[in-house]
BAMIMI-533716 format. One record per residue: x, y, z negated of N, C-alpha, C in turn. Coordinates in Angstrom, 3 decimals. Example, Ala and Ser with C-alpha at 12.3 -4.5 7.8 and 13.67 -1.06 7.14 Angstrom:
{{13.190 -5.690 -7.800} {12.300 -4.500 -7.800} {13.200 -3.300 -7.800}}
{{12.850 -2.250 -7.080} {13.670 -1.060 -7.140} {12.900 0.030 -7.870}}
***
This chain:
{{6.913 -22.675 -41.159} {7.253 -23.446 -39.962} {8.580 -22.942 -39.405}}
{{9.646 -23.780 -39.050} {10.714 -23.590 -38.288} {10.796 -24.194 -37.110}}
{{11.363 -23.124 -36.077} {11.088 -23.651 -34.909} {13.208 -23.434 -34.298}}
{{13.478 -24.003 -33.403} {15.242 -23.914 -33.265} {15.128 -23.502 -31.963}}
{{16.184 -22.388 -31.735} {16.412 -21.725 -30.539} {18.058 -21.889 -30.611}}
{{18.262 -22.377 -29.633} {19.675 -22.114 -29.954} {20.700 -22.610 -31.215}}
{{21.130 -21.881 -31.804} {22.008 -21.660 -32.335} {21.221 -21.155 -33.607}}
{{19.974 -20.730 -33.360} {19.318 -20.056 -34.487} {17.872 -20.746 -35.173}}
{{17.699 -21.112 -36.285} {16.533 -21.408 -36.200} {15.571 -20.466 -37.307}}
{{14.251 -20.775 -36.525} {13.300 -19.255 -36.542} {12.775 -19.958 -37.685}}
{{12.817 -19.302 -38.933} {11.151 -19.580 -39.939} {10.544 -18.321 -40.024}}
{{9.053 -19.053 -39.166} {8.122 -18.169 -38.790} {7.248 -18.232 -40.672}}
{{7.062 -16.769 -40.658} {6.461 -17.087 -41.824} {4.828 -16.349 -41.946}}
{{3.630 -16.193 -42.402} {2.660 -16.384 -41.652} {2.094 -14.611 -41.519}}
{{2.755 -13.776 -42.407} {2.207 -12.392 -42.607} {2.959 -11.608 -41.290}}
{{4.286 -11.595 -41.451} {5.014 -10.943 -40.295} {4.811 -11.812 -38.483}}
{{4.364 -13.046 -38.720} {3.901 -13.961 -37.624} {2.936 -12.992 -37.020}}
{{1.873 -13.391 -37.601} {0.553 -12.606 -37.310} {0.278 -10.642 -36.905}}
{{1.519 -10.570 -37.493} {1.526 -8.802 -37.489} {2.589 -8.411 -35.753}}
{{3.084 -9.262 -35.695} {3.877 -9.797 -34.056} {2.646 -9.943 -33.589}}
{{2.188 -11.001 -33.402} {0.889 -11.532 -32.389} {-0.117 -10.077 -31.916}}
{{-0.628 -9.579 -33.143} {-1.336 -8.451 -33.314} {-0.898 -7.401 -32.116}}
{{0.865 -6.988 -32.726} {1.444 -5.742 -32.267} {1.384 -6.506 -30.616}}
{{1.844 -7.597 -30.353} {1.950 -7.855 -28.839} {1.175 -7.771 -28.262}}
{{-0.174 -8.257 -28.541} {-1.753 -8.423 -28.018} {-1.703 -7.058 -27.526}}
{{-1.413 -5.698 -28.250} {-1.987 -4.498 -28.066} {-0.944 -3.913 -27.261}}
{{0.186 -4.178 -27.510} {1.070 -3.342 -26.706} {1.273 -3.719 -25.255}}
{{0.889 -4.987 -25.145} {0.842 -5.623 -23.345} {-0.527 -5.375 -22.984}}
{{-1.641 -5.056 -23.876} {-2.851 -4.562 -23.142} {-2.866 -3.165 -23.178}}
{{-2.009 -2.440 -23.776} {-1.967 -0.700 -23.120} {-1.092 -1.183 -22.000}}
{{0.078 -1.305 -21.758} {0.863 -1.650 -20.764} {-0.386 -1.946 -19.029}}
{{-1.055 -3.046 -19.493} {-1.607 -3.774 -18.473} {-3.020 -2.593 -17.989}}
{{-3.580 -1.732 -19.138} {-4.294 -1.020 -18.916} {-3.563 0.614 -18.307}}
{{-2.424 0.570 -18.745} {-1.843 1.715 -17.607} {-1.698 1.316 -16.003}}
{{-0.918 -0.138 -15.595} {-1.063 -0.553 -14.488} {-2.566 -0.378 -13.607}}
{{-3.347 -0.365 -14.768} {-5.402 -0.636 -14.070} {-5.417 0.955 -13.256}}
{{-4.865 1.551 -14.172} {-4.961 3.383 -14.281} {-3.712 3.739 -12.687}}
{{-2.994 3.209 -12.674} {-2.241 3.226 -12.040} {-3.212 2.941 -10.342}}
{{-3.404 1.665 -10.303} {-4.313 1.110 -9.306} {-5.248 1.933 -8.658}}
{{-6.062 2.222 -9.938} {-7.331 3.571 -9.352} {-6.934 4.635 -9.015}}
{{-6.111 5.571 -9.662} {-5.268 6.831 -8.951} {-5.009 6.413 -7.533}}
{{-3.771 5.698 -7.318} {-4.048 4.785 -6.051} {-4.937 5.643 -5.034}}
{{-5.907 4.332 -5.437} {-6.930 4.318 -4.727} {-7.747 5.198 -4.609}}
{{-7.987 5.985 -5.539} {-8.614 8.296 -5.772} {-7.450 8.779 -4.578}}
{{-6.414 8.876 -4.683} {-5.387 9.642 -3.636} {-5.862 8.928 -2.414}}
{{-5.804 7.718 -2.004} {-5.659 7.802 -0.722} {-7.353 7.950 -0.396}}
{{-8.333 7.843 -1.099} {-9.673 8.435 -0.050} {-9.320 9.647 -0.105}}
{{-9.129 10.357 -1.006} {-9.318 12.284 -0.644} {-8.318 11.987 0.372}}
{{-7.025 11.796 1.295} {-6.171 11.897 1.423} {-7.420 11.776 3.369}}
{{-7.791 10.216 3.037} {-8.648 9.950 3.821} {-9.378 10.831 4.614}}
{{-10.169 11.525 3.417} {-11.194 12.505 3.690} {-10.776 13.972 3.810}}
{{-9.630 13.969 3.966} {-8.888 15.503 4.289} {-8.466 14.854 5.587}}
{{-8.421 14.005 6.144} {-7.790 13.864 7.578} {-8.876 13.783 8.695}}
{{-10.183 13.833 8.232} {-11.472 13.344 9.160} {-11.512 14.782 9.645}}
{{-12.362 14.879 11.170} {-12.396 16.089 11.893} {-13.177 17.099 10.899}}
{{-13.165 18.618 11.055} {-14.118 19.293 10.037} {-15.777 18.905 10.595}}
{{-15.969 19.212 9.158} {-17.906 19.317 9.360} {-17.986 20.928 10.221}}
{{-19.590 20.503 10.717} {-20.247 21.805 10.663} {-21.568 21.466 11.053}}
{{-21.893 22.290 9.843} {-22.990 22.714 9.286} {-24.166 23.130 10.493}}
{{-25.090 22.940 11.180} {-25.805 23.545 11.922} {-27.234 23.956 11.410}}
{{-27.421 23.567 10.044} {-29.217 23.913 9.157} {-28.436 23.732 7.834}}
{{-29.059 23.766 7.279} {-29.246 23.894 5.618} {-27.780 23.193 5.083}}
{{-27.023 24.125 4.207} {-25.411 22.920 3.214} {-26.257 22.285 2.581}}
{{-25.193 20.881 2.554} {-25.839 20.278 1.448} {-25.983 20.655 -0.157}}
{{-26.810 19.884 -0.687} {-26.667 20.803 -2.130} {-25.269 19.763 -2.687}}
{{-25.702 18.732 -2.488} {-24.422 17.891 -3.460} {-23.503 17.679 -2.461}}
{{-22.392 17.731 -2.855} {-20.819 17.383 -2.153} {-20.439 16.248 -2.411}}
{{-20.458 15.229 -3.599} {-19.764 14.318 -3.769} {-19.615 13.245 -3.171}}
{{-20.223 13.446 -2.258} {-19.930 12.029 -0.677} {-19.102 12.940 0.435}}
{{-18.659 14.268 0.615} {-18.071 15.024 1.721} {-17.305 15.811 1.164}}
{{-17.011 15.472 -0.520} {-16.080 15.955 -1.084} {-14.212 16.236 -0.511}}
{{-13.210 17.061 -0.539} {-12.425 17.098 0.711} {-12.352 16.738 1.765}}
{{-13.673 17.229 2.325} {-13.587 17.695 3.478} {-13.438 18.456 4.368}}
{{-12.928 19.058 5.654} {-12.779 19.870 6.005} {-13.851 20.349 6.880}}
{{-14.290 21.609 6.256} {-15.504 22.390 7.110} {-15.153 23.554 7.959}}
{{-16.338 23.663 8.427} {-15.941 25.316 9.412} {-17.526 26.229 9.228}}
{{-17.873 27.052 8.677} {-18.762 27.196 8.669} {-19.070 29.135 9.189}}
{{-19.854 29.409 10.007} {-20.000 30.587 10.897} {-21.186 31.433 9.401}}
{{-20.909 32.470 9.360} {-21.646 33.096 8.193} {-20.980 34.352 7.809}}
{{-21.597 35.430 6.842} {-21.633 37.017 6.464} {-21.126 36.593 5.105}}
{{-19.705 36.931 4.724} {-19.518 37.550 3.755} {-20.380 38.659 2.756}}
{{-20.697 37.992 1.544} {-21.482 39.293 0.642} {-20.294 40.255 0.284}}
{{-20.281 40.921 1.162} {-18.777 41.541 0.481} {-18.674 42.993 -0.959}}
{{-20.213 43.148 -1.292} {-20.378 44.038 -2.350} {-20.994 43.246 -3.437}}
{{-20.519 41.998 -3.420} {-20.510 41.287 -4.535} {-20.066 40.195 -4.648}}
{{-18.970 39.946 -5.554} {-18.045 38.528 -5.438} {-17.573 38.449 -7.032}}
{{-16.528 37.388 -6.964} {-16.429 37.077 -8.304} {-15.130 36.946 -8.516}}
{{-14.439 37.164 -9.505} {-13.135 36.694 -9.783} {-12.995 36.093 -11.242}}
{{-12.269 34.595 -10.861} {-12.123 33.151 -11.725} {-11.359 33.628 -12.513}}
{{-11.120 34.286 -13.926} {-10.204 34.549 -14.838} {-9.266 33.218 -15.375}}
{{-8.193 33.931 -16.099} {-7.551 32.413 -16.875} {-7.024 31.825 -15.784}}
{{-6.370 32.188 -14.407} {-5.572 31.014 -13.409} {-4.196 31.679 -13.178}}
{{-3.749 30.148 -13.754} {-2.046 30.334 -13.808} {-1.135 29.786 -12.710}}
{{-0.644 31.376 -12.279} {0.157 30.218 -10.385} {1.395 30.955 -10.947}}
{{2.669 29.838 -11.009} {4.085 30.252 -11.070} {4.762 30.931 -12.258}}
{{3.590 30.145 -13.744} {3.762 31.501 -14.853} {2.944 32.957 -14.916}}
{{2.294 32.916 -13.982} {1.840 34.489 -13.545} {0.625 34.567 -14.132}}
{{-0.472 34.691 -14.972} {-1.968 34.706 -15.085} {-2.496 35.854 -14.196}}
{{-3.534 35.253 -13.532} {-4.326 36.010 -12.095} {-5.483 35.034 -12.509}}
{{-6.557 35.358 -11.103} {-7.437 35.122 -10.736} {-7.907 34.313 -9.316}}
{{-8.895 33.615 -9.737} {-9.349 32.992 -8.084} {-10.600 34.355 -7.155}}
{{-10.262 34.559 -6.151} {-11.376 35.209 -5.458} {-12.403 34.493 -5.422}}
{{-13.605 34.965 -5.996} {-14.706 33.521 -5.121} {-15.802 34.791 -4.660}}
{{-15.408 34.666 -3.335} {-16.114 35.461 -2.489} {-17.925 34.683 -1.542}}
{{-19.700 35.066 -1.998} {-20.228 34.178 -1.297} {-20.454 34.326 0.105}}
{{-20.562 33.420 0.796} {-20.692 33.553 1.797} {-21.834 33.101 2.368}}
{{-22.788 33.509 3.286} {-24.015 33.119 3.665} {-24.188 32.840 4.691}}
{{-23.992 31.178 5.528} {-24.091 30.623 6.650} {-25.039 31.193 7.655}}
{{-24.984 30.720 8.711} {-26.171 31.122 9.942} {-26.536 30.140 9.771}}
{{-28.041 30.088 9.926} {-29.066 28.803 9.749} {-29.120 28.080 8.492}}
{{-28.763 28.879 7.567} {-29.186 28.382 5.864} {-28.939 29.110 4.756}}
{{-30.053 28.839 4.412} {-30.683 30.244 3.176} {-29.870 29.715 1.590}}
{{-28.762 28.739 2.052} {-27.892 28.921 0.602} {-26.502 28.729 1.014}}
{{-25.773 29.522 -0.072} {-25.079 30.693 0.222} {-24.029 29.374 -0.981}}
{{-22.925 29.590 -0.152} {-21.398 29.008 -0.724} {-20.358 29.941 -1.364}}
{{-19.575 29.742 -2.169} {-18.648 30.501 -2.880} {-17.335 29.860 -1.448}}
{{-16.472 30.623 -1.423} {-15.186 30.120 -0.714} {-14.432 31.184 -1.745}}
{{-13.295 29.745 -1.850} {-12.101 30.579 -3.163} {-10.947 31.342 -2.143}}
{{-11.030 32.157 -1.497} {-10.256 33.006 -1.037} {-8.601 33.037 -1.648}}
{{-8.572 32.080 -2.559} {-6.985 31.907 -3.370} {-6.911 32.885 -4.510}}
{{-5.672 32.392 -5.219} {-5.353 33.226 -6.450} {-4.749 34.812 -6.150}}
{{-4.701 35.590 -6.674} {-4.257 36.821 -6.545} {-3.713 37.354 -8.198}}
{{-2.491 38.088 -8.281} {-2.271 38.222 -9.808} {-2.683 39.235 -10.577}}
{{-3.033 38.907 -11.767} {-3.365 40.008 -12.472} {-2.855 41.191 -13.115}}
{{-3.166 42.693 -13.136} {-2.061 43.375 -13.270} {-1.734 43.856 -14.949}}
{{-1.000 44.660 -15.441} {-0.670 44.741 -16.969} {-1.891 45.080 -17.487}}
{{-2.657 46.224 -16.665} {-3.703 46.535 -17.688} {-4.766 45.571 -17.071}}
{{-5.441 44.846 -17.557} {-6.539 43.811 -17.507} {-8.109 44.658 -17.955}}
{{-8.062 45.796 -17.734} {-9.071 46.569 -17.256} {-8.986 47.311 -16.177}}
{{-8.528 47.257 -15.292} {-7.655 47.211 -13.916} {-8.270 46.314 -13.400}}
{{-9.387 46.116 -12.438} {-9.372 44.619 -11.396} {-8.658 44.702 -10.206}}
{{-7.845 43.973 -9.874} {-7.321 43.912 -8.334} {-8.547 44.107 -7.146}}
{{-7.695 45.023 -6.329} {-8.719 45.281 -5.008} {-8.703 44.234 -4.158}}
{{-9.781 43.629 -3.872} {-10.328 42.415 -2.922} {-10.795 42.457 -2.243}}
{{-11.296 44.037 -1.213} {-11.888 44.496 -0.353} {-11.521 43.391 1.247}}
{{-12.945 42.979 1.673} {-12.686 42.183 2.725} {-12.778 43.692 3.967}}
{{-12.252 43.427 4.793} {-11.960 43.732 6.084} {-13.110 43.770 6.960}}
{{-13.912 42.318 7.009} {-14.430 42.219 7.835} {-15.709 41.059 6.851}}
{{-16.623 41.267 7.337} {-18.048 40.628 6.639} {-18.693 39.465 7.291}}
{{-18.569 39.344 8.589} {-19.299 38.691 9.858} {-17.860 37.633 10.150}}
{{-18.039 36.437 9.919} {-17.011 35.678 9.886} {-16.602 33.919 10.432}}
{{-15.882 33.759 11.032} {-15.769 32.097 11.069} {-14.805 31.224 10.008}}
{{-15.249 30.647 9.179} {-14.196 30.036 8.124} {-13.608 28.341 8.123}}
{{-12.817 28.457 8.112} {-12.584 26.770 8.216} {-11.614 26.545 6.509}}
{{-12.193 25.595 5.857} {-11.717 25.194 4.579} {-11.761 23.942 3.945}}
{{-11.255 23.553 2.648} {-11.997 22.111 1.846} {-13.150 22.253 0.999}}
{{-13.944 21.535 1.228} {-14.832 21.243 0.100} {-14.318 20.804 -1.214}}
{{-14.656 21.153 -2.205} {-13.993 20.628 -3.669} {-15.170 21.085 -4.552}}
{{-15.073 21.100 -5.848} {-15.528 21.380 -6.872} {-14.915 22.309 -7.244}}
{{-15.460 23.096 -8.127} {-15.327 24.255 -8.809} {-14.039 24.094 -9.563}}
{{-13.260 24.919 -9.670} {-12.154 24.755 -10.945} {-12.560 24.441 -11.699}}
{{-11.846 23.612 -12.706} {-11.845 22.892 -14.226} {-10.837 23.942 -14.756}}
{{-11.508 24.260 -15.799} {-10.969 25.426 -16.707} {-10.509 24.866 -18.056}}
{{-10.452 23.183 -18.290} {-10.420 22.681 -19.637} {-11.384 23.483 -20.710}}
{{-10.802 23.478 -21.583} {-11.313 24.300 -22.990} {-11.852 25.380 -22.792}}
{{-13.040 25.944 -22.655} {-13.724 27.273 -22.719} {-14.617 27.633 -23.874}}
{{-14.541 28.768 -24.269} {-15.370 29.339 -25.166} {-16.883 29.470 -24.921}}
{{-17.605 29.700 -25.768} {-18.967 30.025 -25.496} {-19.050 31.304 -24.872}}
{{-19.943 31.448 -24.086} {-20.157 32.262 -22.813} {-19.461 32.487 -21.529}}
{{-18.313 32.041 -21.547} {-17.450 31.573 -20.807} {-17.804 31.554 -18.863}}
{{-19.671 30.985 -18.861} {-19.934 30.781 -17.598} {-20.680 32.168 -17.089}}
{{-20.971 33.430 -18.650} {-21.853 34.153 -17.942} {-20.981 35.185 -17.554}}
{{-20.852 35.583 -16.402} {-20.018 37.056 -15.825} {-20.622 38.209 -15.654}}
{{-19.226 39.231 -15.984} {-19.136 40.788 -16.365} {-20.463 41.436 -15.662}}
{{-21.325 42.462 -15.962} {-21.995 43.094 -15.113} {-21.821 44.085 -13.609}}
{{-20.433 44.266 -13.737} {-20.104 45.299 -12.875} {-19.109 44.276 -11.347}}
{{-18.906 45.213 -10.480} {-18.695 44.398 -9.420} {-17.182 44.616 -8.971}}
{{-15.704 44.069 -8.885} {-16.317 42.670 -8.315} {-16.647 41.822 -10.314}}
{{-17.299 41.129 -10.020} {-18.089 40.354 -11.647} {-16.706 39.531 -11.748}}
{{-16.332 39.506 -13.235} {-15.579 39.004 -14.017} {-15.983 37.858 -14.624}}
{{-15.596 36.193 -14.732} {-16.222 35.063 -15.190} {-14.974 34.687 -15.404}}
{{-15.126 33.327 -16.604} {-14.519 32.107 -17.075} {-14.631 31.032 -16.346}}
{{-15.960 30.687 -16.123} {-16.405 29.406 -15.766} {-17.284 29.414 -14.756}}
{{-17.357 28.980 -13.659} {-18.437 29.013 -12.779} {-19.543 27.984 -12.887}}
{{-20.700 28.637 -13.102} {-21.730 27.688 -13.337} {-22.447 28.012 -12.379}}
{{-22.853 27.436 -10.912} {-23.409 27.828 -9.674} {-25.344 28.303 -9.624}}
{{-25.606 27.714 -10.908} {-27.114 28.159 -11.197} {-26.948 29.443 -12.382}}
{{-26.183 30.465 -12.974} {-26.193 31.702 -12.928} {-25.239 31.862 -12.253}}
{{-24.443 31.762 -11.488} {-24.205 32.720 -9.928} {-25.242 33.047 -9.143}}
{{-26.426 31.851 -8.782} {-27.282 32.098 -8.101} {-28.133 32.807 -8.597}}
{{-28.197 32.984 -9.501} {-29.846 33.889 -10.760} {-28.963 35.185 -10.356}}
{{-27.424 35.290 -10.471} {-27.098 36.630 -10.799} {-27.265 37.563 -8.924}}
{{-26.715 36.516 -7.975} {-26.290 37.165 -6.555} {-28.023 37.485 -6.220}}
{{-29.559 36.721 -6.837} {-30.334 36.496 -6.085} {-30.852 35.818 -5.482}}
{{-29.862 34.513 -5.257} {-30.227 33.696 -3.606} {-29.568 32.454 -3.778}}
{{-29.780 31.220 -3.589} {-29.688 29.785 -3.498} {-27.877 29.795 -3.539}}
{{-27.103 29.069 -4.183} {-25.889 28.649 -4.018} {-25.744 27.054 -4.280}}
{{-24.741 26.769 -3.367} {-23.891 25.395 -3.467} {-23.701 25.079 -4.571}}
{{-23.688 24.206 -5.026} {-22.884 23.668 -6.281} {-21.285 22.772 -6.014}}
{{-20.648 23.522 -5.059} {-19.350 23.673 -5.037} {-18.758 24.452 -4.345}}
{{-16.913 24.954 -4.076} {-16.946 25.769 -2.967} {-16.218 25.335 -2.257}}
{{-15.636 26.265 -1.443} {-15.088 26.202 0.068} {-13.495 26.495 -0.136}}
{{-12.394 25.800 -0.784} {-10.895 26.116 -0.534} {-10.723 27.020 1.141}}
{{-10.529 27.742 0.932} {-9.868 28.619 2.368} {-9.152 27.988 2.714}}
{{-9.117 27.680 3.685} {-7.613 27.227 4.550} {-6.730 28.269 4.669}}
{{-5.564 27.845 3.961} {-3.943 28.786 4.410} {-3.827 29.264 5.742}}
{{-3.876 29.155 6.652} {-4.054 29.491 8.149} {-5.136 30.684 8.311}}
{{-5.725 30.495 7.356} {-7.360 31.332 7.506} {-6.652 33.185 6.911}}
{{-7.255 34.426 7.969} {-7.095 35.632 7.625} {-8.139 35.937 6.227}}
{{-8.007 37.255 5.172} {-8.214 37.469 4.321} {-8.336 36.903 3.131}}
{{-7.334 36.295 3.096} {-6.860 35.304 1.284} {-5.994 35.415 0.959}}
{{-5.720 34.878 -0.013} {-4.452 35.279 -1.159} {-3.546 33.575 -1.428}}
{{-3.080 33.626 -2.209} {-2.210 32.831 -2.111} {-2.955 31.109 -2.321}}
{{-2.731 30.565 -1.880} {-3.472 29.459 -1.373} {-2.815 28.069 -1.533}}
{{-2.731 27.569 -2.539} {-1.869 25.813 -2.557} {-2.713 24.964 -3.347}}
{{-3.716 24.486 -2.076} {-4.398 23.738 -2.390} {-3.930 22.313 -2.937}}
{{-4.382 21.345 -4.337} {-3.898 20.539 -4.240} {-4.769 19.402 -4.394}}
{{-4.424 18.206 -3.523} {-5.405 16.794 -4.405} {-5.377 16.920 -5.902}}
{{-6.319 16.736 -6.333} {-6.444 16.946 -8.219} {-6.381 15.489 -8.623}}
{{-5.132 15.269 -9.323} {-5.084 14.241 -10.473} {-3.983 14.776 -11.476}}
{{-4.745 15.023 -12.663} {-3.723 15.100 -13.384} {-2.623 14.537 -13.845}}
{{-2.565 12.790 -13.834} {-1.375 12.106 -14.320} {-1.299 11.128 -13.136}}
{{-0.126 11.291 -11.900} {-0.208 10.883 -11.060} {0.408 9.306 -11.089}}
{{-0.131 8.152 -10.011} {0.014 6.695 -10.483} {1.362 6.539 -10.674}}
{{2.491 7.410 -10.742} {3.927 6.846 -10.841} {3.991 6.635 -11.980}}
{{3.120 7.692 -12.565} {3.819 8.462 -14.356} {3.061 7.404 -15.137}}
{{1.743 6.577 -14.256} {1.099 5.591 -15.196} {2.135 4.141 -15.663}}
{{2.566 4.020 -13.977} {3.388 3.092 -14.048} {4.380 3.064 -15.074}}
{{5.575 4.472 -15.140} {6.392 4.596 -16.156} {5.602 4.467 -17.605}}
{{4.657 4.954 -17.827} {3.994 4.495 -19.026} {4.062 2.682 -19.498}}
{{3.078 2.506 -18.445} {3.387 0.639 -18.325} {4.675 0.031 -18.385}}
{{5.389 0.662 -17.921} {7.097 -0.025 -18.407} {7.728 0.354 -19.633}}
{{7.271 1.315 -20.011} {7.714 2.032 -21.521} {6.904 0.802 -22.722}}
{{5.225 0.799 -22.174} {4.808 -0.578 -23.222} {5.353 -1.503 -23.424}}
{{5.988 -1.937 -22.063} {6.143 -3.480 -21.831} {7.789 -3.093 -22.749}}
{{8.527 -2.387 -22.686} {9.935 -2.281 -23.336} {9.183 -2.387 -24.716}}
{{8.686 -2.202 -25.133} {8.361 -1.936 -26.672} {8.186 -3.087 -27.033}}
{{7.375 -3.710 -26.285} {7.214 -5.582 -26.461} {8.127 -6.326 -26.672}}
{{9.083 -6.235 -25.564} {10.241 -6.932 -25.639} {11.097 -6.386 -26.819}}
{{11.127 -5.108 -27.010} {11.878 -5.007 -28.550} {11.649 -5.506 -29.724}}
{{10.383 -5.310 -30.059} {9.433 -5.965 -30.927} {9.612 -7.377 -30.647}}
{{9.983 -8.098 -30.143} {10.125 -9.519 -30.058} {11.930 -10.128 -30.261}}
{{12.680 -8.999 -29.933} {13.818 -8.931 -29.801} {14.024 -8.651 -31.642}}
{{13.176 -8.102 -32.256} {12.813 -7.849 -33.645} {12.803 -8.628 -33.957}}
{{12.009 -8.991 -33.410} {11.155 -10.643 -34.493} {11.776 -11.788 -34.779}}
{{12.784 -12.279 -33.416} {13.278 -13.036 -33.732} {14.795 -12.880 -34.759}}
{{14.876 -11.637 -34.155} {16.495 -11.324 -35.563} {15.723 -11.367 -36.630}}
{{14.881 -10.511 -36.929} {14.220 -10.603 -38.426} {14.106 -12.465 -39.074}}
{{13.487 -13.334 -38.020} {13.210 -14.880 -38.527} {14.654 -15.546 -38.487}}
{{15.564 -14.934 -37.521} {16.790 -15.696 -37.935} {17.684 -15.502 -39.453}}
{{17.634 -13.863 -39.234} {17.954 -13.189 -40.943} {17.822 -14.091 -41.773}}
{{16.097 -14.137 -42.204} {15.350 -14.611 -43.168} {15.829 -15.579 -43.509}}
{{16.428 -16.646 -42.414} {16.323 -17.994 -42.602} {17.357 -18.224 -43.050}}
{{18.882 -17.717 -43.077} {20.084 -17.170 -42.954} {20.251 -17.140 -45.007}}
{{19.258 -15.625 -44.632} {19.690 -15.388 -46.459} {19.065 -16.757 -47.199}}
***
């Protein structure tokens, strides 16, 4: 089949036709499916964004066990530092530096389960049988912070969630049901970001978590859609060629 554009006329011929149609179908539906990706990030940023601006909670009986409806939120919660037993998050990288998260528990007034608050990163020193001193100050405390989930550690090895015997305990992965088998006593299944403002923490830059933020989806989606138009910008030199020789 020949079809005339111009100055040029196209013979479409039916193998390289079809292998166009194919490549376009797919390359404007990644395109259109980065825009989707784009949309929902969106819309993930501005509730946390939302839910970091609402007044803090507080707690007056029992934390909740699940977070994922009061997820960044800001709490304040009155409670005793366990301060002869805490944990430090191995594997966290701030500025190039490999350190650790503090996750110090803390045990509210008026509820018998007990929250991790990440007290921030602190760095690790050459010899890594060496733990950094994390000695709190003070035990009896008022804290104001975010609710979040536990660090995502990506890729971990097996055993990864069970920590060192000795104190402060050394872990990979926090798994909040052996924290709780190990401290004794009921824990959250998430913790408490310290607030930067807040005394006894370490370095502290809390962030909304998305890994590929909606701009970079977008640039993705325009990178497809260029590929399309080349590929078509192809197609038709290739059918004018053809027709030519």
């Amino acid at each position: 089949m020949t079809i005339k554009i111009g100055l040029c006329n196209l013979r479409l011929t039916l193998i390289p036709s079809i292998a166009y149609v194919l490549l376009m179908v797919l390359l404007i539906s990644l395109g259109n499916w980065q825009l989707s990706r784009s949309s929902e990030k969106a819309a993930y940023l501005a509730e946390q964004e939302k839910q970091s601006q609402l007044p803090p909670l507080s707690f007056t009986s029992e934390l909740p066990v699940d977070a994922a409806s009061i997820r960044y939120r800001t709490v304040e919660l009155t409670g005793r530092y366990d301060t002869e037993r805490q944990f430090l998050l191995d594997n966290q990288i701030r500025h190039g530096k490999a350190g650790y998260f503090v996750m110090t528990p803390l045990l509210p007034e008026n509820s018998n389960t007990a929250v991790l608050v990440n007290r921030g990163w602190i760095e690790a020193g050459r010899d890594r049988q060496t733990l950094p001193d994390i000695t709190l100050q003070e035990s009896k405390v008022t804290v104001q912070g975010r609710i979040n989930a536990f660090p995502d550690v990506g890729y971990h090895l097996e055993g990864a969630e069970i920590p060192t015997d000795t104190w402060p305990s050394l872990v990979q992965l926090i798994d909040s049901n052996i924290i709780a088998e190990k401290l004794g006593y009921p824990l959250a299944d998430y913790q408490i970001e310290l607030h930067p403002a807040e005394d006894q923490g370490y370095l502290r830059e809390w962030h909304i978590a998305t890994v590929i933020p909606p701009e970079k989806h977008v640039a993705y989606a325009v990178q497809w859609y260029g590929l399309a138009l080349t590929l078509t910008a192809l197609f038709i030199w290739y059918a004018c060629k053809t027709k030519h020789e």
